[in-house]
N, C-alpha and C positions, 0 to 999 in steps of 0.2 A: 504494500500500500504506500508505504515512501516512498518506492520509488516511484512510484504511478505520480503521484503527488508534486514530485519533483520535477518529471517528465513535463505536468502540465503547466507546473511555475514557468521555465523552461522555456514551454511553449506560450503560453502569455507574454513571458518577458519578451518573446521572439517578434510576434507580434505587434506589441506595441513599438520597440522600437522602429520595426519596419514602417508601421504607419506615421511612426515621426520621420522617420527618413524620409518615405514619400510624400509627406507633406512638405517636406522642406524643399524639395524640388520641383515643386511648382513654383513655376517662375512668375512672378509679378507679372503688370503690364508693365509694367516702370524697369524691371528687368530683362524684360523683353525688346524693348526700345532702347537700354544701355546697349545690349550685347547687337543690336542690329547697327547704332551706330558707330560702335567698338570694329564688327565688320566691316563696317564702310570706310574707317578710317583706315583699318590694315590695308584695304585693298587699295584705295589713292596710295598710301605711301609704300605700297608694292608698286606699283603702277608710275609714280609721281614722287620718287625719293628726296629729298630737301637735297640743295646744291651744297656745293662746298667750294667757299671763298679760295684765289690765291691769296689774295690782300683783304685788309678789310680797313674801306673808310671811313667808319665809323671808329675802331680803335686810332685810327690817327687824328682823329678830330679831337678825340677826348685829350690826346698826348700834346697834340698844337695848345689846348685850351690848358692843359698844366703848363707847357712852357711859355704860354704868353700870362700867364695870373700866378705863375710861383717866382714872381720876382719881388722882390722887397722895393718900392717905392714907386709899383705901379700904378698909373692914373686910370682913371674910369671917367668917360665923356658921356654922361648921361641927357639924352634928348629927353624930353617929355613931350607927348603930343595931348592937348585935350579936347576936348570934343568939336571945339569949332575948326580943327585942325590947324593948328598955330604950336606953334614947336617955342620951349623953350630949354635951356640945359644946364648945369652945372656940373662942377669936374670934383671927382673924389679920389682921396688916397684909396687905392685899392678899390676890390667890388665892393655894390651895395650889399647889407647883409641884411638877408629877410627877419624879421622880429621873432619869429618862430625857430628859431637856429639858436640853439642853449652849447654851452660848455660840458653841460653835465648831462647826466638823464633825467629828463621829467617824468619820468615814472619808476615804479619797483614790481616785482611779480611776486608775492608770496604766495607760498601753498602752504595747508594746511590738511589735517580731516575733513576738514569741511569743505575743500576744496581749492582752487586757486582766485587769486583776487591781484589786481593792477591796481595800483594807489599809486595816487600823483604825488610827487615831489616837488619842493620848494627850488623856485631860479636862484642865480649868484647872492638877487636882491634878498631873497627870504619871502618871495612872495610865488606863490603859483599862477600859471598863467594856461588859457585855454586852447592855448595853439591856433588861436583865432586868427593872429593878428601876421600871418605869413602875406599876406596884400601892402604889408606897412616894411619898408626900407630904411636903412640908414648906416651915415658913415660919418666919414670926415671930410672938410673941402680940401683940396690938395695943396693952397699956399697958408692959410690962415689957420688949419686944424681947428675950426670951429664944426660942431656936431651939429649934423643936417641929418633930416628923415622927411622918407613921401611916401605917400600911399597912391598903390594903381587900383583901377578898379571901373567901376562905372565910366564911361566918356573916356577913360585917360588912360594913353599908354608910354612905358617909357621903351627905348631903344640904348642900347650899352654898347659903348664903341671901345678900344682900346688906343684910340687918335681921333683927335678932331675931325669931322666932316665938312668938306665940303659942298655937298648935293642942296641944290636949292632951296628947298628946306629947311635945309640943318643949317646953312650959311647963315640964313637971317634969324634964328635963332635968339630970343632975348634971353639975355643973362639972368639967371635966377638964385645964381647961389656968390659967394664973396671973390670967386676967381674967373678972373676971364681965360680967355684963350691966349689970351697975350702975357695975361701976368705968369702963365704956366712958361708960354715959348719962353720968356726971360730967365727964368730960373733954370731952364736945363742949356 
């Protein structure tokens, strides 16, 4: 009788897991549409393999943009255009630096039991800020080192040179910040 007993646990237990297996292999619709567009994609990139660069000018743009901004006493000719389109511009030591760009990390990741949690941290100031303000720039003028900040946004764009412009636009250009074009040409 045990064994009869056993036999039929056995057989129950056989059972049910077959019918969780089988249930588990019914495929969703949502499963069913992964794996059709999973197929579609093997077969383009059977079909349609991605190239391969000899060059890439994209890595030398990046490498122009370190070598023309990793120099110490680089000037930045900032046009601003606003909405009536009338250009105006001022010159800065170095890039503008968006207001959202910290020193430190603005947050922390703890985990715990209870799970994980991102808590903000305090800027250089001692104050937190909402990452809001990456629309808002600011630097220094290049002859006077007096601190300048602009926001773009609505109507207004600026344009970042690394040399003055000439193109008709930019020529007429009114001065908006303590240095001209001229007081920079004098000093170098």
């Amino acid at each position: 009788m045990k064994k009869f007993v056993r036999m039929a646990q056995a057989t129950v237990l056989a059972l049910v897991v077959g019918v969780a297996l089988t249930s588990c292999t019914d495929d969703s619709s949502q499963d069913k549409e992964n794996a059709a567009k999973q197929e579609n994609y093997d077969r383009l990139v059977a079909q349609q393999p991605a190239g391969r660069m000899e060059y890439s000018p994209t890595r030398e743009a990046i490498n122009q943009w370190v070598s023309t901004w990793g120099k110490r006493g680089k000037l930045s000719y900032v046009y601003i255009q606003n909405a009536k389109g009338e250009y105006g511009y001022f010159i800065m030591k170095g890039l503008p630096v968006p207001r959202c760009k910290m020193l430190t990390p603005t947050e922390r990741v703890e985990s715990s039991s209870n799970g994980i949690a991102v808590l903000a941290q305090p800027g250089m100031d001692g104050t937190y800020t909402s990452g809001s303000t990456c629309n808002a720039y600011y630097g220094f003028d290049a002859t006077t080192n007096a601190y300048m900040e602009f926001t773009v946004g609505t109507n207004q764009s600026f344009f970042l040179f690394d040399k003055p412009m000439s193109m008709p636009e930019y020529a007429d250009a009114k001065q908006l910040g303590p240095s001209s074009v001229k007081d920079v040409e004098k000093r170098q």
